[in-house]
N, C-alpha and C positions, 0 to 999 in steps of 0.2 A: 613017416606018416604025418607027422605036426608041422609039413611046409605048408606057407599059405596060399591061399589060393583065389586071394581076392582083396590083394595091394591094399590091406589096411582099411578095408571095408567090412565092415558087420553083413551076414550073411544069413543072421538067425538061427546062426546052431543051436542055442538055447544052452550053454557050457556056462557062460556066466550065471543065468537065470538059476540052474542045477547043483552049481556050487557054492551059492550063497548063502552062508551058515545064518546071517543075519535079517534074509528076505527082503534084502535093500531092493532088489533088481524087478523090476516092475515091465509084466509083458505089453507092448502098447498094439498089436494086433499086429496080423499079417500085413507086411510091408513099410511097417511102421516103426520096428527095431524093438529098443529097448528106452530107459526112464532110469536111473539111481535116483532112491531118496534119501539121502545125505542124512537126513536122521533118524535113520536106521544104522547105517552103515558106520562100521567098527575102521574099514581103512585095513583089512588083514590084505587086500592084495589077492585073494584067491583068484576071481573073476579075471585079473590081468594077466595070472599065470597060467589059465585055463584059455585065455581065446586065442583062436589057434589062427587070425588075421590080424592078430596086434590093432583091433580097432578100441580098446580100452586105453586109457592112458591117465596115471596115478599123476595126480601133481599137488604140493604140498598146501592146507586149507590155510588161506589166510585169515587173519582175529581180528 
């Protein structure tokens, strides 16, 4: 039931939004997706193991 179903495209499930213990995930309206604000966000990874179209993708902050 967690194959994707729309080739690495955000779809609005709202899994990210739901599972963010730090309230990084910011709703931007219908058809408009999603926002991270990076200074919230701890970097746990939840939200990437939660989206079930692999449209998140972790990459490491540069300093």
């Amino acid at each position: 039931a967690r194959r994707c179903l729309s080739c690495g495209n955000c779809f609005e499930c709202d899994n990210c939004y739901g599972v963010c213990p730090d309230n990084a995930v910011i709703k931007l309206g219908p058809g408009k997706r999603f926002e991270f604000n990076y200074e919230y966000c701890k970097g746990c990874g939840v939200c990437v193991a939660e989206c079930p179209c692999g449209a998140i993708k972790m990459v490491p902050e540069e300093i």
